[in-house]
C-alpha positions in Angstrom: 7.4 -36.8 -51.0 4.1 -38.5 -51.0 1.1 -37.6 -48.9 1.7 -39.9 -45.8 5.1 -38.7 -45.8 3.5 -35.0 -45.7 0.6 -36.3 -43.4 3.2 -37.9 -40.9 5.2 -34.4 -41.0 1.9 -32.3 -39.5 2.7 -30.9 -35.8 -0.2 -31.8 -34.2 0.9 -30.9 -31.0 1.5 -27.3 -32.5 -2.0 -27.1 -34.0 -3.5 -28.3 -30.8 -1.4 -25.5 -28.6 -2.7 -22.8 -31.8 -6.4 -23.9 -31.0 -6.6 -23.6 -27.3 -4.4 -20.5 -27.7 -6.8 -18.9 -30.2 -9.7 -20.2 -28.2 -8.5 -17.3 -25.3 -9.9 -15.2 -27.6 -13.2 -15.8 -27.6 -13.6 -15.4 -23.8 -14.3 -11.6 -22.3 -12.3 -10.4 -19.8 -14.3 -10.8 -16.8 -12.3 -10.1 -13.5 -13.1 -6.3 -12.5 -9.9 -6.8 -9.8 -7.6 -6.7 -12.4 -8.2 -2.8 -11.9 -7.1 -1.9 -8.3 -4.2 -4.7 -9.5 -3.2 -2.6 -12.4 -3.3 1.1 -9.8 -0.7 -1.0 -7.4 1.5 -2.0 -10.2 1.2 1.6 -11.3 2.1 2.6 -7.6 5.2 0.4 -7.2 6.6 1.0 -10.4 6.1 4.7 -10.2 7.3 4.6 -6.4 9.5 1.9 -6.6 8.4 0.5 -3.3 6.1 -1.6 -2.1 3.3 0.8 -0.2 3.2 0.3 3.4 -0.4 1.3 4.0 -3.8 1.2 2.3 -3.8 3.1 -0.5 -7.5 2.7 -1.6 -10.6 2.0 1.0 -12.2 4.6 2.5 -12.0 4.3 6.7 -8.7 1.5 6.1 -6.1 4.2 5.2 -4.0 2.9 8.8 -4.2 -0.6 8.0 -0.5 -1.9 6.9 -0.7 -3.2 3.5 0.4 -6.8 2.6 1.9 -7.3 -0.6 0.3 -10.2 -2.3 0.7 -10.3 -5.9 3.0 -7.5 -6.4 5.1 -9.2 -8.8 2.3 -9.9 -11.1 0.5 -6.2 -10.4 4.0 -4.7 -11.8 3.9 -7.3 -14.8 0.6 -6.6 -15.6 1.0 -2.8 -15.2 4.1 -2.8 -17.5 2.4 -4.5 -20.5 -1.1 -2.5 -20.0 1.3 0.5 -19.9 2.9 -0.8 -23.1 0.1 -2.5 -25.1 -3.2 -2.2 -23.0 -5.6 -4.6 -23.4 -4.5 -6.4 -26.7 -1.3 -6.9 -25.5 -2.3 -8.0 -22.0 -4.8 -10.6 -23.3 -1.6 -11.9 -25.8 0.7 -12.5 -23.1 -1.8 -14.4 -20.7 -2.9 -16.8 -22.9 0.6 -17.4 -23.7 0.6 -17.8 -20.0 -2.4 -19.6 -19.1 -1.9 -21.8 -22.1 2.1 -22.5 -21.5 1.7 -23.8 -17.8 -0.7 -26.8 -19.4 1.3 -27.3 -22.6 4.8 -27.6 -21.0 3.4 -30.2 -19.5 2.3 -32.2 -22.3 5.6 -31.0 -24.5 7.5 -32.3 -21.5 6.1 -36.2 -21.9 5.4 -35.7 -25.7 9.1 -34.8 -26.4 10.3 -38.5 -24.9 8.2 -40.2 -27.8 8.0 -40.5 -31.4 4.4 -39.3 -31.8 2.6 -36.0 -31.2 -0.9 -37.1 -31.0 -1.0 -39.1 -27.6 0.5 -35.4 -26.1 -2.2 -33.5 -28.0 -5.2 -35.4 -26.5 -4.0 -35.3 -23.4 -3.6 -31.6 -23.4 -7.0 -31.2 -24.8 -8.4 -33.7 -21.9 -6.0 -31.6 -19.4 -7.6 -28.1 -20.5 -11.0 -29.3 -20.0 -11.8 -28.3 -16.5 -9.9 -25.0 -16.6 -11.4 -23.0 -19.6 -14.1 -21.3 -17.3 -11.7 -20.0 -15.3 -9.4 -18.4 -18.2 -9.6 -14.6 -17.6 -6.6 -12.1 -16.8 -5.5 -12.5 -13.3 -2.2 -13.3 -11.2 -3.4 -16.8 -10.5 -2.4 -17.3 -14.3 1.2 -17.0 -12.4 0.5 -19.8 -10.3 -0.8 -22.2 -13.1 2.3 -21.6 -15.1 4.6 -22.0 -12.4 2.0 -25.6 -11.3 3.1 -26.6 -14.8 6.7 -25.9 -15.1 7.0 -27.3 -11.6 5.9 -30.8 -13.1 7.7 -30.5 -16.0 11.2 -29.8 -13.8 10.4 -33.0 -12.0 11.0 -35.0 -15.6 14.0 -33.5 -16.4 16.9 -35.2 -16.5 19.3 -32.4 -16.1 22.0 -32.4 -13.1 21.2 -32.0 -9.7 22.3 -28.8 -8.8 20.8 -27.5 -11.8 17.4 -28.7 -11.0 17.4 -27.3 -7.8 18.5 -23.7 -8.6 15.9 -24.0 -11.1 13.7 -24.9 -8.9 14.6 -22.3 -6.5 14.3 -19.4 -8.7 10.6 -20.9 -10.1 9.7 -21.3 -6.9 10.5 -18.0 -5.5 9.0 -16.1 -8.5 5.8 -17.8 -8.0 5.6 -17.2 -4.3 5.6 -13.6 -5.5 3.9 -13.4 -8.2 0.7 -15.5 -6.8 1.5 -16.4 -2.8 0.0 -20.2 -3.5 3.9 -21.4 -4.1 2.8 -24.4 -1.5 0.7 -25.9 -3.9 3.7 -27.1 -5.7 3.7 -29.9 -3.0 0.5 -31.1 -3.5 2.3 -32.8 -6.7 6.0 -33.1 -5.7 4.7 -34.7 -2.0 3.1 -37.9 -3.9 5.8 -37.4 -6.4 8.2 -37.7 -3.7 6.7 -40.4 -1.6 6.7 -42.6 -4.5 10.1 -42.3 -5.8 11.2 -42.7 -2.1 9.0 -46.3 -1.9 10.3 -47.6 -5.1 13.7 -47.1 -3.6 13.4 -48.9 -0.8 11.8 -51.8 -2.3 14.8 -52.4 -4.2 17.0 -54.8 -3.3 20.2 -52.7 -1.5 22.7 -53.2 -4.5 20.3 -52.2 -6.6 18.7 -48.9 -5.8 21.0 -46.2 -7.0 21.3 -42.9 -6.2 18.2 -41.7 -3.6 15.7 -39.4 -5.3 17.7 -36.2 -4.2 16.2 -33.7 -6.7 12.2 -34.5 -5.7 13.3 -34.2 -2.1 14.9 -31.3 -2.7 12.3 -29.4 -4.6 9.3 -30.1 -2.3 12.0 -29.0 0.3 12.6 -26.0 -1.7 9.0 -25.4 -2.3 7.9 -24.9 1.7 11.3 -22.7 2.0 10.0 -20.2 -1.2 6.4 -20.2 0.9 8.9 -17.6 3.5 10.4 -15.7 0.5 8.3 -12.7 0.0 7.8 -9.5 1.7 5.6 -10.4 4.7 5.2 -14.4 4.4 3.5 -14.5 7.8 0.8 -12.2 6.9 0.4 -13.5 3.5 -1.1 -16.6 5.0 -3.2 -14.7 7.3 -4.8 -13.1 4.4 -4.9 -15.9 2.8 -6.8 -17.7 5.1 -9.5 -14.7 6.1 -9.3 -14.4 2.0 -10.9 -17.9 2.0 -13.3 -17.5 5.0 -14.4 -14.5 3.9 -15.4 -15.2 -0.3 -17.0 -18.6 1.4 -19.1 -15.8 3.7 -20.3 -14.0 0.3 -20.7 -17.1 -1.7 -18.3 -16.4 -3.7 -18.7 -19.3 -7.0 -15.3 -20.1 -7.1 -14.9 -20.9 -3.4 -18.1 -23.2 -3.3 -18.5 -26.8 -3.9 -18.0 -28.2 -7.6 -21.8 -29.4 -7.5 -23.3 -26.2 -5.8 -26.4 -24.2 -6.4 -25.6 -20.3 -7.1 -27.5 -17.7 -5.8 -30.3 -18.6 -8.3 -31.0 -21.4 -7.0 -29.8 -24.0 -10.0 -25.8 -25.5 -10.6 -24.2 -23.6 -13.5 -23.3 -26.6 -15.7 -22.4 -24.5 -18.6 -19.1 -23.6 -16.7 -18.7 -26.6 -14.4 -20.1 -29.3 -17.2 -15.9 -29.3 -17.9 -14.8 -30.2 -15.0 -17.6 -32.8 -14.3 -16.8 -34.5 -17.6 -13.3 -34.6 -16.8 -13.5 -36.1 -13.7 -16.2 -38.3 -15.6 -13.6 -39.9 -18.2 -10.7 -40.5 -15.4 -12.5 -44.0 -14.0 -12.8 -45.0 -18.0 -8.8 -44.3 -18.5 -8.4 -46.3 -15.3 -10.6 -49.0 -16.0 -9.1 -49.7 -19.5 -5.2 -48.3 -18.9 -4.3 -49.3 -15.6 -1.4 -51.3 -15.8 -0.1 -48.3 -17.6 -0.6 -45.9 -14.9 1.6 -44.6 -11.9 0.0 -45.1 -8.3 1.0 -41.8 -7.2 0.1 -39.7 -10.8 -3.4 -41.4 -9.4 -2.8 -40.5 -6.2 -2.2 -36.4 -7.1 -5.2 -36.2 -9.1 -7.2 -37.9 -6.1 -5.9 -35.3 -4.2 -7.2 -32.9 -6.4 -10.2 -34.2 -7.3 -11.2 -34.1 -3.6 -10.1 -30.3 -3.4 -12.0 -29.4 -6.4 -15.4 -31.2 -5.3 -14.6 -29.1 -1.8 -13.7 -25.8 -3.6 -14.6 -25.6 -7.4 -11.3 -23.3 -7.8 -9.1 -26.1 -7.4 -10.5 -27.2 -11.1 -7.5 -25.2 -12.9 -4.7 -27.3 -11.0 -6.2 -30.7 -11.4 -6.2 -29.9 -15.1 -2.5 -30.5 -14.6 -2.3 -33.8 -13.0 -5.1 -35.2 -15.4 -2.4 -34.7 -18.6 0.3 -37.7 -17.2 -2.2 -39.9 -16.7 -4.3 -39.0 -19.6 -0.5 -39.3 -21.9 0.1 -42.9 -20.4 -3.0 -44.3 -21.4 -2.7 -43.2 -25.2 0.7 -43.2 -25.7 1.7 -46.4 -27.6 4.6 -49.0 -25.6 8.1 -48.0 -26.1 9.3 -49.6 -29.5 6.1 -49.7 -31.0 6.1 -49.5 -34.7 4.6 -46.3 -36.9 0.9 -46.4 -37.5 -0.8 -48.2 -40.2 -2.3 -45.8 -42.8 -5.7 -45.8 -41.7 -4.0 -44.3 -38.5 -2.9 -41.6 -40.3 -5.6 -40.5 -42.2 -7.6 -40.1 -38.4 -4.3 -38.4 -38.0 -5.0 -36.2 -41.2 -8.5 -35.4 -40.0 -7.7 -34.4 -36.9 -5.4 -32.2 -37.8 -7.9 -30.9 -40.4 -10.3 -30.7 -38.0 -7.6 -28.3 -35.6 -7.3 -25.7 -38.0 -11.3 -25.3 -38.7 -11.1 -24.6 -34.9 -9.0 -22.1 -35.2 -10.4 -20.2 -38.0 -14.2 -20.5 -36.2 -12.2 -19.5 -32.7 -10.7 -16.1 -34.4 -13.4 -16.5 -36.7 -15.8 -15.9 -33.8 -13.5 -13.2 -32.1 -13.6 -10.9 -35.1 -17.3 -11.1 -35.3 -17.6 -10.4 -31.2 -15.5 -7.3 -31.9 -18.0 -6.1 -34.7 -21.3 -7.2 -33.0 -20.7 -6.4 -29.4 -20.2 -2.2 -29.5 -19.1 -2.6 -25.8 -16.4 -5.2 -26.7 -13.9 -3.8 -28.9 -10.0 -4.3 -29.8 -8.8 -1.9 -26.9 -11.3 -3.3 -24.7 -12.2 -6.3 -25.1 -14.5 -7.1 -21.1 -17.6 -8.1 -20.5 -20.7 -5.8 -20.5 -21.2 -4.8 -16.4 -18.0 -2.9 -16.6 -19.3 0.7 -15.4 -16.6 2.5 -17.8 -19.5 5.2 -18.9 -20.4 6.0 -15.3 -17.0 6.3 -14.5 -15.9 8.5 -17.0 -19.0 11.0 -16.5 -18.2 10.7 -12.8 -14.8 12.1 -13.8 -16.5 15.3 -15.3 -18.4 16.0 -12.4 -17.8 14.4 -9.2 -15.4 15.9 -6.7 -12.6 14.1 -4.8 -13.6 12.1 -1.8 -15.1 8.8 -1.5 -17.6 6.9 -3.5 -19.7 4.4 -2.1 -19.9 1.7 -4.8 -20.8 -2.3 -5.2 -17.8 -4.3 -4.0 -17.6 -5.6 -7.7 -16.5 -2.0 -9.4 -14.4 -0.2 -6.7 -10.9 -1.2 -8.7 -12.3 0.5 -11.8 -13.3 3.4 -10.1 -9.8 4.3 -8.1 -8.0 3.3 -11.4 -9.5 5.7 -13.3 -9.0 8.3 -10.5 -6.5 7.7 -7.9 -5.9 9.1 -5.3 -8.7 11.5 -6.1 -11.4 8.9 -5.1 -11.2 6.6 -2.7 -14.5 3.8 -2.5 -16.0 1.8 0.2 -14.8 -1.6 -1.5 -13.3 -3.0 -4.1 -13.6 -6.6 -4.0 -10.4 -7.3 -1.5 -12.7 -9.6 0.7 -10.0 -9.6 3.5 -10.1 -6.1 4.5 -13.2 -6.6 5.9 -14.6 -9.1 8.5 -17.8 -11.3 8.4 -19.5 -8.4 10.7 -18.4 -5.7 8.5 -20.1 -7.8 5.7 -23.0 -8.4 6.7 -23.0 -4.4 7.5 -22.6 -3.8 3.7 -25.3 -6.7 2.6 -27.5 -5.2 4.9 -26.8 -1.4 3.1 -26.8 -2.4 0.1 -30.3 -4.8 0.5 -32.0 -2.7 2.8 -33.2 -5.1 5.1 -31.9 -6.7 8.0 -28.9 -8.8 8.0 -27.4 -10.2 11.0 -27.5 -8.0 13.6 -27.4 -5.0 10.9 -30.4 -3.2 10.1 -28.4 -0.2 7.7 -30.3 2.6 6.8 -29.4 5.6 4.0 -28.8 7.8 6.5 -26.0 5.3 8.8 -24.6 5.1 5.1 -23.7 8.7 4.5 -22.2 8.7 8.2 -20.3 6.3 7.6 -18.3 7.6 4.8 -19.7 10.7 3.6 -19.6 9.9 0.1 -19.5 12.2 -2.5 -21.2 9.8 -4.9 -22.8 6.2 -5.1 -22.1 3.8 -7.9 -24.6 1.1 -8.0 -25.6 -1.8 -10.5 -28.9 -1.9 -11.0 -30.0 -5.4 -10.5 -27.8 -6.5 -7.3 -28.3 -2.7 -5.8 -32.3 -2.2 -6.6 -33.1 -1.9 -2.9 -30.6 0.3 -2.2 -31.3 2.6 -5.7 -34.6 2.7 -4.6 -34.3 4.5 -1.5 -32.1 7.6 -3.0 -34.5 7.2 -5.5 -36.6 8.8 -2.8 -37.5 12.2 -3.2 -36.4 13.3 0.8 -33.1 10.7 0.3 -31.3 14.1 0.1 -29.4 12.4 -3.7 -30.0 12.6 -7.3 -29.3 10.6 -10.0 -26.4 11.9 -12.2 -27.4 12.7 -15.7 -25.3 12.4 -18.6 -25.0 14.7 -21.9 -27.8 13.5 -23.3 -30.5 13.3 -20.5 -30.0 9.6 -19.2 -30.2 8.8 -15.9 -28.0 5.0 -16.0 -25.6 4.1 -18.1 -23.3 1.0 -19.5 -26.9 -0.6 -20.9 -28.8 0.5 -17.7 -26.3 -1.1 -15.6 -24.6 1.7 -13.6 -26.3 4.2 -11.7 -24.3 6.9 -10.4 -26.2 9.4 -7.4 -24.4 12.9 -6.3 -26.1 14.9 -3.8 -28.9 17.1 -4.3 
């Protein structure tokens, strides 16, 4: 066999998936929520049953609790059970990955060459690397992915649509966003439906059943979990509410953060993506399908509103990104220069992947608070926790928002916290109530003192992090604040690098 033969032979689609795959690995696990998800996967799966009241927030225990997620909580909790970390950071980059490569398998498979399917992935990817971390959204992106992927298929109608069904109905449960299916199967729809009509009437064939039917199918699944009308309510205070804290992910793509200055490091991607689209427009046009355009318009304008939205239009950006590299049908093989940019691309995949687990293995080594078993970033408070196990009683701990689903995983129902990051338990009002506690100062019409604190909830603790929290530290600091800072074995007074700071009472 000679080399071209061999060269020709290389799955550069495969390599490409292997890179972005292995690329997972160099990012920390960053979202703390994944811990009060993990104690209600733990719940239903011990219980088996959904619980019907809060189970966690101090001062909430008679509000009825709407189960959003539980699908993925009970996934997640079975492979943390089985693997822990390791094993849950395997299966959601298979995950996150899979949603975005189906995609590109799906129009790859049709032609003759892998390469056109492998840019386009990589393009595709671009805007939603920042937001690769373990969390049930990861549902919602796979199920974004296979949804498009179903629309190509040329299997029979009825088959499509039970498909579609069960996808659909998974997702809704899994991650309630099951209606953002339609934001590609409505222009998807529309289109086919057009193109119909404009045929002359012997001509047009059998109506575009199976797109009708799955956007259809895709408002009925938004109805098919346990409480659909109160999932949207929550979804919808969920929105107003991280928009009230500023939450990054809920702000404008081109947004100041709390600093003062846009975080192009993590929304550089997205930018650039949306950068290159005018270019494949202006040069592949004619190759391109109005409503492909149409969908990524769509979500181009929802991403500028609401920099989340960056993961999905990932999606959309792979069709268009396919059918403006992808050679004509009938095109002959490459010449050989071709295939030696083929060669070095592929060359240049695997050094990617080596420098990806390359890098990983030397995280794990240098970063002592990043290790095989856990493997998150560095304001995880796991050593105040675990001393706060040793000495704290049960009862409630007033903590940051950020850390109160590590705290009840690691000692539920012992401890129950003041928050823990579920935004929609809590109104604007009660916000600015906790801003204004945690600050010190006045915040709306909230003027909180220590003392309006320990009434509230009579904690039998405080976990705070030092930077956000100084104001608050500084006034148990006090020495008439009636609270002392918790000590560990060795005579320190913070811990997780300074981070945490845990006070008991006097």
């Amino acid at each position: 066999m000679s080399i071209d033969s061999r060269l020709e032979r290389l799955p550069i689609f495969g390599l490409t998936v292997a890179v972005l795959f292995g690329s997972l690995f160099v990012k920390y696990i960053h979202d703390v929520d994944m811990y009060w998800q993990l104690q209600f996967g733990e719940i239903i799966s011990r219980t088996g049953q959904l619980p019907s009241h809060e189970p966690f927030l101090a001062g909430k225990e008679g509000v009825a609790n709407v189960p959003i997620c539980w699908l993925s909580q009970v996934i997640y909790y079975q492979l943390w059970s089985l693997g822990g970390w390791p094993l849950l950071q395997i299966v959601e980059g298979a995950l996150w990955i899979g949603g975005y490569a189906v995609v590109a398998w799906a129009l790859g498979r049709r032609g003759a060459w892998g390469w056109p399917a492998a840019l386009a992935l990589l393009y595709g990817y671009l805007p939603s690397y920042t937001f690769a971390s373990i969390r049930p959204q990861t549902f919602a992106l796979l199920g974004f992915g296979l949804t498009m992927a179903l629309t190509w298929s040329r299997i029979k109608l009825g088959k499509k649509l039970l498909l579609g069904a069960i996808l659909f109905v998974v997702w809704q449960n899994a991650h309630p966003s099951v209606l953002m299916a339609g934001v590609w199967l409505g222009p998807m729809t529309v289109g086919a439906v057009v193109r119909w009509l404009r045929r002359p009437p012997m001509e047009r064939g059998a109506f575009p059943w199976d797109l009708a039917g799955l956007s259809a199918l895709a408002i009925a699944a938004a109805m098919a979990c346990p409480d659909p009308i109160e999932t949207l309510k929550v979804a919808r205070v969920n929105e107003q509410m991280s928009k009230h804290l500023d939450v990054s992910e809920w702000k404008p793509l081109i947004w100041p953060d709390w600093n003062g200055a846009i975080d192009w490091q993590s929304r550089g991607c997205a930018v650039l993506a949306i950068a290159i689209l005018p270019v494949l427009v202006l040069f592949r046009g004619r190759r391109l399908k109005v409503e492909e355009l149409v969908t990524a318009a769509i979500l181009i304008a929802l991403t500028w509103q609401m920099y989340r939205f960056s993961t999905f239009l990932g999606f959309v950006l792979i069709p268009i990104a396919y059918r403006a590299f992808a050679p004509p049908p009938g095109t002959p093989p490459p010449p050989p220069l071709i295939r030696s940019w083929r060669a070095l691309l592929a060359g240049a995949f695997a050094v990617a992947i080596a420098i990806s687990l390359t890098r990983f293995a030397v995280a794990e080594v240098a970063a002592p608070q990043r290790t095989p078993i856990d493997p998150h970033m560095d304001y995880f408070p796991f050593e105040a926790v675990a001393r706060m196990k040793e000495v704290v009683p049960p009862g409630t701990v007033f903590c940051d928002f950020f850390w109160g689903g590590v705290v009840v995983q690691a000692n539920h129902p012992d401890w129950k916290v003041s928050h823990d990051g579920r935004y929609y338990h809590f109104t604007a009002d009660e916000w600015d109530w906790y801003k204004s506690a945690m600050w010190q100062q006045p915040v709306g019409r909230h003027n909180v003192t220590v003392a309006e604190i320990v009434a509230a909830f009579r904690p039998v603790a405080f976990l705070l992090w030092a930077a956000p929290d100084e104001a608050l530290i500084r006034k148990l600091d006090a020495a008439d604040s009636g609270w002392l800072r918790l000590r560990d074995a060795a005579g320190r007074d913070c811990f997780d690098r300074g981070q945490a700071i845990v006070f008991v009472p006097r």
